[in-house]
Backbone bond lengths (Angstrom), bond angles and torsions (degrees), N, CA, C in turn:
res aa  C-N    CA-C-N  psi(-1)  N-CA   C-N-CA  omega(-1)  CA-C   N-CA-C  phi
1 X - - - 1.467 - - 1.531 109.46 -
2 X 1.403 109.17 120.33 1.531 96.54 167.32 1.466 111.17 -105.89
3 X 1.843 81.36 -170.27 1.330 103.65 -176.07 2.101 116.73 -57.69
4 X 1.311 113.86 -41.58 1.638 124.49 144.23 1.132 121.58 -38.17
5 X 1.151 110.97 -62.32 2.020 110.04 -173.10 1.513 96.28 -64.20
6 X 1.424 131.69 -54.28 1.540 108.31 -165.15 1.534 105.42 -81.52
7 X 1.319 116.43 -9.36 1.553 117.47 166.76 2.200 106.23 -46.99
8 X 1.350 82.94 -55.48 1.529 105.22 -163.70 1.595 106.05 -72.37
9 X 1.608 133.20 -31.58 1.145 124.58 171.92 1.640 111.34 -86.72
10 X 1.088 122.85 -13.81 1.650 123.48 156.36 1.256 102.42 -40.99
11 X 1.902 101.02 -75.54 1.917 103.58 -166.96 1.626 113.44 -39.91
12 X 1.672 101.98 -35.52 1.718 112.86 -152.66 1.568 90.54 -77.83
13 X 1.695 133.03 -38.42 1.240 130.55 167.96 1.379 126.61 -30.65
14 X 1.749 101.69 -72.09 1.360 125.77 158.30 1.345 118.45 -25.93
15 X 1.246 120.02 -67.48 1.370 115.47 177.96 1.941 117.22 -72.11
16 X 1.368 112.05 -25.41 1.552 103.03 155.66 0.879 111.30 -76.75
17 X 1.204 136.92 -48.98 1.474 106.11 176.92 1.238 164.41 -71.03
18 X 2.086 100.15 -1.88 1.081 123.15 162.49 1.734 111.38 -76.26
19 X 1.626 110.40 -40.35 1.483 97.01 -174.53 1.610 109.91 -83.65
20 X 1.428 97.99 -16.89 2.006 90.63 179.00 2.063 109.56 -67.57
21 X 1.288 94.25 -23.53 1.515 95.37 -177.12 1.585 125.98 -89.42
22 X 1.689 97.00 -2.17 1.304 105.04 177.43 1.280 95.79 -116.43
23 X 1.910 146.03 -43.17 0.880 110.94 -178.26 2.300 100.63 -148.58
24 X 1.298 80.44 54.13 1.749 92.58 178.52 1.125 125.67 60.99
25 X 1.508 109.86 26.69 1.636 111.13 -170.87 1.300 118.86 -126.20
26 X 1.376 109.67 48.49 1.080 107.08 163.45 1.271 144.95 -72.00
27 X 0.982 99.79 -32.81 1.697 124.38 172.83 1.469 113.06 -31.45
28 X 1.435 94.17 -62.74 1.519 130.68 172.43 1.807 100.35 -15.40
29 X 1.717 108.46 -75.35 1.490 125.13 169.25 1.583 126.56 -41.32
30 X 1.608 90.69 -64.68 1.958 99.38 174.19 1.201 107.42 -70.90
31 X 0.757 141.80 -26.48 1.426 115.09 -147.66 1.313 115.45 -87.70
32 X 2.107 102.17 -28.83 1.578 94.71 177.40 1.537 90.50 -101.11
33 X 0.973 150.43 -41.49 1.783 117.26 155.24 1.225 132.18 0.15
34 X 1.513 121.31 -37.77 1.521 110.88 174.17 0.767 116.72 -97.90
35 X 1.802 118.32 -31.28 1.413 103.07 155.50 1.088 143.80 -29.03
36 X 2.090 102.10 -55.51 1.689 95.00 -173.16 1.619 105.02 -96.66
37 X 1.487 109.81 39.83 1.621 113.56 145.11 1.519 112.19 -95.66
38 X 1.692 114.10 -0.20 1.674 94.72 -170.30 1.681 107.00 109.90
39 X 1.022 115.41 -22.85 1.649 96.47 176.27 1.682 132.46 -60.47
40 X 0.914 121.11 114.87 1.517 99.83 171.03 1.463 123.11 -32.53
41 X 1.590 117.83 148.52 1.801 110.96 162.06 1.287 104.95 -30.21
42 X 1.148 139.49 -87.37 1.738 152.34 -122.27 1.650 103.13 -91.53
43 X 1.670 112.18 -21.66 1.602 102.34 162.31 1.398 129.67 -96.13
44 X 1.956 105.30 -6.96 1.041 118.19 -169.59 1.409 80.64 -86.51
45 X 1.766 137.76 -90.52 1.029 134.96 166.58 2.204 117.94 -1.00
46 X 0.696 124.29 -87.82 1.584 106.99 171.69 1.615 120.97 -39.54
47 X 1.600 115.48 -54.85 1.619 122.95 167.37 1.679 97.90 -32.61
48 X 1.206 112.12 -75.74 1.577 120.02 -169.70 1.694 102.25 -32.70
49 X 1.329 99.79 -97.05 1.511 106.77 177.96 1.644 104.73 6.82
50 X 1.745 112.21 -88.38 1.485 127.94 -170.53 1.293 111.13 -54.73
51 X 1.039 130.14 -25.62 1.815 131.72 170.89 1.761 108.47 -66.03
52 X 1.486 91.54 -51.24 1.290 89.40 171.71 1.714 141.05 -90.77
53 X 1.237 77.50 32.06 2.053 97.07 169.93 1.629 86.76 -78.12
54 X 1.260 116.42 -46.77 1.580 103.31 -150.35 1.442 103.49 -79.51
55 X 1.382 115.31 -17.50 2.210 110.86 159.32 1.386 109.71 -51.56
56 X 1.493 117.89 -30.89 1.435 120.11 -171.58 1.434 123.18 -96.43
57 X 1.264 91.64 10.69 1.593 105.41 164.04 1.403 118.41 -128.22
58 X 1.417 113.06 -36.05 1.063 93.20 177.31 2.467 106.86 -81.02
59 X 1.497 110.35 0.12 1.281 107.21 161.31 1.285 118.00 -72.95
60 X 1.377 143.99 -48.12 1.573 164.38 179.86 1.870 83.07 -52.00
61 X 1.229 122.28 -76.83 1.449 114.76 -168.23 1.649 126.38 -39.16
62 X 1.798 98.71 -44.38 1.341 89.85 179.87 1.323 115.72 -98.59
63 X 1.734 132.02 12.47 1.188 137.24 171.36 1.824 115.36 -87.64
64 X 1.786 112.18 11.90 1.561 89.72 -153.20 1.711 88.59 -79.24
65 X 1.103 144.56 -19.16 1.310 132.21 167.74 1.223 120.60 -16.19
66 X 1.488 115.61 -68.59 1.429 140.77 163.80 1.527 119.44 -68.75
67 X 1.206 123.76 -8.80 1.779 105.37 159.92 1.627 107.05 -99.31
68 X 0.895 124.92 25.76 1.462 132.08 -166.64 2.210 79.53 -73.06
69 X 1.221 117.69 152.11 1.259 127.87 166.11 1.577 106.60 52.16
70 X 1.152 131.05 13.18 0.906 147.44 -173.37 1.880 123.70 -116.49
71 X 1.327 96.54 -8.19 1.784 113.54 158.87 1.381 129.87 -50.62
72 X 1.414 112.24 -66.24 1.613 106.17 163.90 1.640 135.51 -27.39
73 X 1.511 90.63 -51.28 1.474 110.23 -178.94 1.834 111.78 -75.63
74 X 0.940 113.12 -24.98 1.413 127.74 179.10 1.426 106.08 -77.64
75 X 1.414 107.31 -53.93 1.471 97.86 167.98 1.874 141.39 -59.36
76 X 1.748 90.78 -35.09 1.779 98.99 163.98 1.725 108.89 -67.55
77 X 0.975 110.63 -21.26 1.792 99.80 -171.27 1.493 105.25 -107.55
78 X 1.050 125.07 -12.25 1.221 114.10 -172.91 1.798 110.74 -69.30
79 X 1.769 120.79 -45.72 1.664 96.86 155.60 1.460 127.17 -29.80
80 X 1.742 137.02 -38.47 1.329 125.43 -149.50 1.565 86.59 -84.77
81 X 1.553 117.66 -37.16 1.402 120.74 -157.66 1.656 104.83 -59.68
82 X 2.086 109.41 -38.46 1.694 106.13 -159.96 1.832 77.25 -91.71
83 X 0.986 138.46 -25.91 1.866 129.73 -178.19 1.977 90.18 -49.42
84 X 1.162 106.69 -69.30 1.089 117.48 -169.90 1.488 135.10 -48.08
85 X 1.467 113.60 -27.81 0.808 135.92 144.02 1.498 143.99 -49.40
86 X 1.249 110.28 -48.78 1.556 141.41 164.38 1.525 113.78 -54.88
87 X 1.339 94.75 -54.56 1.800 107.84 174.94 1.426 122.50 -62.97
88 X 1.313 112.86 -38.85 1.495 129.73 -176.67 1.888 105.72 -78.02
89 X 1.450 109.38 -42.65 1.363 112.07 169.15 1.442 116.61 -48.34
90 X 1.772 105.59 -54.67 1.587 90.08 -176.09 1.169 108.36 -91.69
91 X 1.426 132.90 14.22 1.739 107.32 171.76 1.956 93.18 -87.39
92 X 1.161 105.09 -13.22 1.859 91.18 -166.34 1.958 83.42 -70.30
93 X 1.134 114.35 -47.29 1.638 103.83 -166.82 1.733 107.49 -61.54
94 X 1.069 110.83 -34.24 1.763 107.89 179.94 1.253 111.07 -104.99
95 X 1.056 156.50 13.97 1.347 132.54 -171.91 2.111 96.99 -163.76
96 X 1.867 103.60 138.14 1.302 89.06 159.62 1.184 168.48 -104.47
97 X 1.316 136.78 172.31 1.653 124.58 -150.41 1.987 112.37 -50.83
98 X 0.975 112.50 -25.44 1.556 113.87 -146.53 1.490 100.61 -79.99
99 X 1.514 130.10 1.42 1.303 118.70 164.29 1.515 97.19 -84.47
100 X 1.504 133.90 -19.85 1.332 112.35 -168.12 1.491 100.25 -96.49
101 X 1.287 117.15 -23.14 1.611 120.60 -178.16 1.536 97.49 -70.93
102 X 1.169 128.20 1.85 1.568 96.85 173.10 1.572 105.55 -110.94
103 X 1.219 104.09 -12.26 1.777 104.21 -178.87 1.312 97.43 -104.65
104 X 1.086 128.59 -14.43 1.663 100.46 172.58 1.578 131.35 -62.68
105 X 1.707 107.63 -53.30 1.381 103.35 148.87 1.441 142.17 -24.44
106 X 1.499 114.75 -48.26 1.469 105.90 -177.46 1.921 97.68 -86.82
107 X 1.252 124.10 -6.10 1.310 106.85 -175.25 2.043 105.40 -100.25
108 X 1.170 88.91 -16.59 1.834 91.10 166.23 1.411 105.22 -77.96
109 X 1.200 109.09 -55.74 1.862 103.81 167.99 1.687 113.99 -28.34
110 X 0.906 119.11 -84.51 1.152 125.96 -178.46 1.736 118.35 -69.08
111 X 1.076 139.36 -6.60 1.254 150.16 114.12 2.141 101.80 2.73
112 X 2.016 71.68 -88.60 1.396 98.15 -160.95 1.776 111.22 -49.92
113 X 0.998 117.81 -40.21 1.660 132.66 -179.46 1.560 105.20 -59.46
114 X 1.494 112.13 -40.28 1.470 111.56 174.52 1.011 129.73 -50.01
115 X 2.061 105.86 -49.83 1.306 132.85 -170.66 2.076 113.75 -58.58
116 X 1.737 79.31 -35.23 1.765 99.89 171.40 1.263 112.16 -44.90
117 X 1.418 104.85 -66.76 1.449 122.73 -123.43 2.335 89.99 -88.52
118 X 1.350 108.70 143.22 2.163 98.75 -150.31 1.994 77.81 -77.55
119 X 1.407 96.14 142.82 1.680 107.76 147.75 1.647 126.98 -60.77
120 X 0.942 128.45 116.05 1.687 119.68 171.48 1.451 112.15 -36.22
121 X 1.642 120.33 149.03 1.236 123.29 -166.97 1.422 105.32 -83.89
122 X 1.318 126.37 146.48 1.968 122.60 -175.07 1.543 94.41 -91.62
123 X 1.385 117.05 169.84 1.222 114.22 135.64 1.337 130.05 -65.01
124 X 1.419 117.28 -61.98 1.141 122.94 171.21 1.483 127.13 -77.59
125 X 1.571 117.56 112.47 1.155 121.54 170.22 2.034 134.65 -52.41
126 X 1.401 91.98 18.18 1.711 109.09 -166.04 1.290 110.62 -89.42
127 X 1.275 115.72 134.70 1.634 114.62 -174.33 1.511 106.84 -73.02
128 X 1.403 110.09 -50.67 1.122 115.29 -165.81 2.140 108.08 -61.04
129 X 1.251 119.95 -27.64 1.709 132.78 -141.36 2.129 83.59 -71.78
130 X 1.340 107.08 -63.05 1.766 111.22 -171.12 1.492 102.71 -54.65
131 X 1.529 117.64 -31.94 1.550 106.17 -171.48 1.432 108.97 -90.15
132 X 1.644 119.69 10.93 1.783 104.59 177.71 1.784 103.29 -72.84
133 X 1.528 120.25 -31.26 1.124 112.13 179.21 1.468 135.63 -41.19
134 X 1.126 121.94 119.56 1.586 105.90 -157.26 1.267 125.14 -66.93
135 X 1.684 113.92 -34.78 1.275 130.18 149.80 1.698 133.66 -16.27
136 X 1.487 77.56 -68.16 1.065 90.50 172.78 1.194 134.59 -78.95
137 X 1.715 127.47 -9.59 1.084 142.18 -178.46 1.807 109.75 -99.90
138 X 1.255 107.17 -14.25 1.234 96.39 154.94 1.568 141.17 -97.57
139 X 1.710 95.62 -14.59 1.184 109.36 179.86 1.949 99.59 -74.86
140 X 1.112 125.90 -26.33 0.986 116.01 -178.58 1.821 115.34 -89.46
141 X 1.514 126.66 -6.85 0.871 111.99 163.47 1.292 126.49 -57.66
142 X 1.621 99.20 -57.04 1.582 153.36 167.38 2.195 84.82 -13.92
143 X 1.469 112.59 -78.93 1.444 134.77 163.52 1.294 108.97 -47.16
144 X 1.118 150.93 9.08 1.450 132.84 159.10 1.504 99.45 -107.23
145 X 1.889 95.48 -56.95 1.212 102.16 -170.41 2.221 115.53 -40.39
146 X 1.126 129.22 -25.15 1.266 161.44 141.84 1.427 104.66 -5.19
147 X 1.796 80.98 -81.13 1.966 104.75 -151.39 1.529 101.14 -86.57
148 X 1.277 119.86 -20.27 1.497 117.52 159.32 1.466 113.55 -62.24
149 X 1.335 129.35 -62.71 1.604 126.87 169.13 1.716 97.15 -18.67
150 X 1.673 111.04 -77.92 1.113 133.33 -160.27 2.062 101.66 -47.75
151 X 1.325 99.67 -55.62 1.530 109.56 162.83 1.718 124.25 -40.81
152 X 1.317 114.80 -53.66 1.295 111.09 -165.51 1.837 100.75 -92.59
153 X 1.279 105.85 -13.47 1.528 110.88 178.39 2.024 109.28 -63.48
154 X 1.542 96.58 -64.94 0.962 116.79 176.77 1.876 139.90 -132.28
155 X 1.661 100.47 -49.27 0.994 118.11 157.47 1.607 147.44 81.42
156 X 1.307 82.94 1.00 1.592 98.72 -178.61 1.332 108.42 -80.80
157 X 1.903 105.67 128.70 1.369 106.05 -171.82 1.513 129.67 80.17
158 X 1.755 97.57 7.29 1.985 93.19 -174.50 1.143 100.29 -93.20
159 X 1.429 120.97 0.86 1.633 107.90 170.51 1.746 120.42 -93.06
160 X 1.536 105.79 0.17 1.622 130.92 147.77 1.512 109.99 -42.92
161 X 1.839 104.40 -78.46 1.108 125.48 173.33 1.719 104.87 -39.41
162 X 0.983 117.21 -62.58 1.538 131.85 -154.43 1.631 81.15 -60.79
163 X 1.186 124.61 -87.63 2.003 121.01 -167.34 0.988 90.70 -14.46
164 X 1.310 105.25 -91.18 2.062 112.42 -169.36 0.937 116.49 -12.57
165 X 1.258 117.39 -62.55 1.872 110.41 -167.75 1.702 87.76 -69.24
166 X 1.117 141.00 -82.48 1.679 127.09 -146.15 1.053 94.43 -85.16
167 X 1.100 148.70 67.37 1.611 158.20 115.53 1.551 97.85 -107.36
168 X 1.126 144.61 -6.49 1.118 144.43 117.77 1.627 164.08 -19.85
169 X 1.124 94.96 -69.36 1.643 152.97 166.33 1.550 126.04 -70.16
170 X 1.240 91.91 -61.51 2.107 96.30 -165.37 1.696 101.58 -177.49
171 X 0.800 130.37 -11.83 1.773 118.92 169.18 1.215 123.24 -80.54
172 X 1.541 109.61 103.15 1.619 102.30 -168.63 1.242 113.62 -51.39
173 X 1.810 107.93 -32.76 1.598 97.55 -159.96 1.542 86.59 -142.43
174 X 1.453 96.73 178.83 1.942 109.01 -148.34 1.886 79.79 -83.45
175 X 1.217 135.18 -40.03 1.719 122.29 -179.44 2.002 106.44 -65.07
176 X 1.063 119.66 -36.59 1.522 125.32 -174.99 1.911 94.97 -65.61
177 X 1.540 113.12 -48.88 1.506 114.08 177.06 1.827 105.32 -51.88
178 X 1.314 93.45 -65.81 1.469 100.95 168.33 1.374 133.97 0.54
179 X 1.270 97.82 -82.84 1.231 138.31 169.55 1.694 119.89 -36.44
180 X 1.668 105.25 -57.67 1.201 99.64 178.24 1.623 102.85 -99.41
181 X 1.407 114.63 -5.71 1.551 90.12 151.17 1.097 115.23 -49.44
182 X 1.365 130.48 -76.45 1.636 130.34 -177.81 1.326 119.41 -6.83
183 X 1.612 113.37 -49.73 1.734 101.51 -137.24 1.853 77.65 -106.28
184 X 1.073 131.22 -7.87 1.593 122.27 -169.45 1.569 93.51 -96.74
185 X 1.163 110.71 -47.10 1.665 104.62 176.50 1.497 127.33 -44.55
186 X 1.526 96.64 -45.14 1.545 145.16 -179.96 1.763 96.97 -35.42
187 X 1.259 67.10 -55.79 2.282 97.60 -171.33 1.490 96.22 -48.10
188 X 1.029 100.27 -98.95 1.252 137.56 168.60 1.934 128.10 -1.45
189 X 1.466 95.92 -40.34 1.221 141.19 169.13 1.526 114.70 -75.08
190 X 1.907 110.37 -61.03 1.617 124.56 -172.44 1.781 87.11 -51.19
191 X 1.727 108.36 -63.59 1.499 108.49 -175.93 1.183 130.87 -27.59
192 X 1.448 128.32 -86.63 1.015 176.14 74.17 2.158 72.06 71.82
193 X 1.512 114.65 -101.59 1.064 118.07 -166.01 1.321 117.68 -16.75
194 X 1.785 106.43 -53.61 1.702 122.08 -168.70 1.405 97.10 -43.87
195 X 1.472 108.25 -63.46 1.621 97.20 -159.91 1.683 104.04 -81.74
196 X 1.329 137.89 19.28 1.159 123.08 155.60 1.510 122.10 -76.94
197 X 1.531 101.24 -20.22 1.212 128.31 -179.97 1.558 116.77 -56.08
198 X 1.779 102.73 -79.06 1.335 107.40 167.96 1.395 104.86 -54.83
199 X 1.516 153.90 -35.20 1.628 118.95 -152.88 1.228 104.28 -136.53
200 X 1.729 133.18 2.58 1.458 109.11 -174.41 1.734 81.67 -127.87
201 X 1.862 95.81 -171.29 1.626 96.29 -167.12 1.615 98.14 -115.77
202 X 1.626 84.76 111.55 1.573 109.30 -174.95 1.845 101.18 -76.51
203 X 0.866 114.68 138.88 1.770 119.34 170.15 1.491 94.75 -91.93
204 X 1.731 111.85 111.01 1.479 115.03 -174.27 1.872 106.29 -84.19
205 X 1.899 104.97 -21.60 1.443 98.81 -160.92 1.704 91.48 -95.25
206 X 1.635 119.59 7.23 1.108 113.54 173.14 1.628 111.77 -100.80
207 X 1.013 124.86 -3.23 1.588 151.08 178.09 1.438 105.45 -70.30
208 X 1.458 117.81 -64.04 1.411 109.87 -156.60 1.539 101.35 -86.04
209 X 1.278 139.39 -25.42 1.691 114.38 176.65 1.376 90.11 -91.33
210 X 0.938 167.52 -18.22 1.835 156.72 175.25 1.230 93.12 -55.65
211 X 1.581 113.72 -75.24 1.664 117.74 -179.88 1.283 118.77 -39.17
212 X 1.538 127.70 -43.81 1.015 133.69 -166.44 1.737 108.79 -65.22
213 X 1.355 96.98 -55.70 1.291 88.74 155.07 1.072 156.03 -133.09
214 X 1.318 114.17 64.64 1.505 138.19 137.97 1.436 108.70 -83.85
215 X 1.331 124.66 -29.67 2.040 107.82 168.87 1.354 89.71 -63.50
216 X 1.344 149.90 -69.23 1.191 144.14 -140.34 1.588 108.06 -67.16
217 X 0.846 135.62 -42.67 1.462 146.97 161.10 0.693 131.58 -23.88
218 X 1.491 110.79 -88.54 1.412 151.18 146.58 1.684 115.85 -22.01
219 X 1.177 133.91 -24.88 1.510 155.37 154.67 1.769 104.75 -41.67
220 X 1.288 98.19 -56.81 1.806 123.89 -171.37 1.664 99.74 -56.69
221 X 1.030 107.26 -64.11 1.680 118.86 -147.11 1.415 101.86 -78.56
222 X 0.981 136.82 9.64 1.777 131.61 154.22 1.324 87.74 -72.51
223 X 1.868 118.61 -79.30 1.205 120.73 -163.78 1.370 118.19 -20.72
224 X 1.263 93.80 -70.41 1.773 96.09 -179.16 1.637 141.33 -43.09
225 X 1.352 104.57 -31.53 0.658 121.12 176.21 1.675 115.77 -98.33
226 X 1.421 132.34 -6.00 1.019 135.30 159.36 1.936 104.10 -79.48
227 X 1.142 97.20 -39.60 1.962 83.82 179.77 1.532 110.84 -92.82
228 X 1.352 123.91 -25.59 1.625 117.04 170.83 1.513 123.43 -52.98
229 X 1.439 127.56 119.06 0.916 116.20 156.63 1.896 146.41 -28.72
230 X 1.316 108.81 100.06 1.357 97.80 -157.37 1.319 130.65 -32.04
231 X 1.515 98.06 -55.77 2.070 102.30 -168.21 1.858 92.50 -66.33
232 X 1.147 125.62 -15.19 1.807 87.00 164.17 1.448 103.16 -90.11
233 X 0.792 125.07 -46.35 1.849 112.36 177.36 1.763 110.50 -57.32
234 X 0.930 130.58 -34.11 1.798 117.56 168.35 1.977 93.62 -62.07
235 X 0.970 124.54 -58.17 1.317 107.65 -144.81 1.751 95.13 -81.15
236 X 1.565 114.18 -17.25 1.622 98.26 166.58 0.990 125.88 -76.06
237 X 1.558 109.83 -15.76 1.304 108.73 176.76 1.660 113.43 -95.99
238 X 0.633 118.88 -12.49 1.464 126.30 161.52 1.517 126.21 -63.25
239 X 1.439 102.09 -48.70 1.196 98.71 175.16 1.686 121.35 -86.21
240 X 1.372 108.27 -0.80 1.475 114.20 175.19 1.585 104.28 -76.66
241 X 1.442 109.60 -25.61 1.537 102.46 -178.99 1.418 108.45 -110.54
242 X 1.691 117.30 12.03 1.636 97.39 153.29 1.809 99.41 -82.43
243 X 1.185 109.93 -25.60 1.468 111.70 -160.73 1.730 100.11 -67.59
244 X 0.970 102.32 -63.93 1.907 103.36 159.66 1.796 125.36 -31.00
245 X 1.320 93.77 -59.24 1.432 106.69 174.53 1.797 114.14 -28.76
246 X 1.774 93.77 -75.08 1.393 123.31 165.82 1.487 128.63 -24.55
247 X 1.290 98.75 -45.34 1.725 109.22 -178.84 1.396 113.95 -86.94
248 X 2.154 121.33 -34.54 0.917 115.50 164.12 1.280 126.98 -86.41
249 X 1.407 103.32 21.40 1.656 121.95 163.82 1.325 116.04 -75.48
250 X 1.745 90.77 -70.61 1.861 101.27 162.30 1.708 119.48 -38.37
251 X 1.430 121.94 -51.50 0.628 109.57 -171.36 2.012 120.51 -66.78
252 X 0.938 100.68 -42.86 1.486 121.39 -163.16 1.606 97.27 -83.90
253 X 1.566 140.15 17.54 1.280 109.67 -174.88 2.116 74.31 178.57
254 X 1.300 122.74 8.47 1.469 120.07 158.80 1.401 109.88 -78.83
């Protein structure tokens, strides 16, 4: 690793970690960053993961505005997020990618169309009030528990997936979704990393400038998304993950 390559996975941090914290895409940035430092798939893939604990902290930090009243609910889901996590870790160590590369595409597709398409207005502006329904509170575990597998497996774009469902569900507004995207991904991620830790081969000198910057990043993208007008931020972010979708279409089925 040189002094260039961790020059270059800083920048590549930076920029995941501003778009993973605004709309889960970080991956998107790191992941082929380590590649074109030389990592294999399967060390770049684990490296990533653990770099990107620190998007999920430094995202959780600048979102606590928006988890304010939003604890309870964090606490019932947060098991599906570290279950989910756990599961997705060991299928990336045993089993290979190309059953998830072909369904991820059509489920970011439609992800992304969700993120489009406006939620009906509530009365109540309360995070917690849409999720007492039980229905509905299981169907949305049911959906994390999911996109965490999908998260700790691989992950690019599950914080796409992730809006959708709680812009759905219980987030009045696209920064409150935000928000607990962050801290479930976050989860999901802490997991997932640990055991990449103990058993696969993490690149440690590729860890600390990635990490470095993705905290730095990742700082930004609450902001932004707390002062941007929503319907242009849903539909940029939407269309960044049909545009994603598309390529891991091409890729996965060219």
């Amino acid at each position: 690793m040189t002094w260039w390559d961790a020059a270059f996975l800083a920048a590549a941090g930076v920029l995941g970690g501003l778009t993973g914290s605004i709309a889960g895409l970080a991956s998107v940035a790191t992941y082929p960053a380590l590649l074109m430092v030389g990592l294999p798939p399967v060390t770049a893939n684990v490296t990533n993961t653990v770099a990107v604990v620190f998007n999920g902290i430094g995202s959780v930090l600048g979102s606590r505005p928006e988890l304010k009243g939003q604890g309870a609910w964090l606490k019932r889901i947060a098991p599906a997020a570290a279950l989910g996590g756990v599961v997705g870790a060991v299928l990336l160590l045993s089993l290979p990618a190309e059953g998830f590369e072909k369904v991820v595409p059509l489920l970011l597709g439609f992800a992304s169309v969700a993120i489009v398409i406006p939620t009906r207005p509530r009365r109540e502006v309360t995070v917690a009030t849409y999720r007492r329904h039980a229905v509905t509170a299981l169907v949305e575990w049911v959906a994390i528990f999911g996109i965490c597998i999908y998260g700790g497996y691989f992950g690019a774009a599950a914080g796409v997936l992730l809006i959708a469902v709680l812009l759905r569900t219980g987030g009045p507004t696209l920064a409150h979704a935000n928000a607990g995207k962050n801290v479930v991904l976050g989860i999901a991620n802490v997991v997932a990393a640990v055991i990449f830790i103990v058993a696969a081969p993490v690149q440690w000198s590729a860890v600390i400038p990635l990490g470095l910057g993705c905290l730095a990043g990742s700082r930004l993208g609450p902001v932004v998304v707390r002062h941007a007008p929503a319907k242009p931020m849903r539909l940029a972010i939407g269309a960044a993950g049909l545009a994603l979708a598309v390529k891991l279409g091409i890729d996965a089925y060219g």
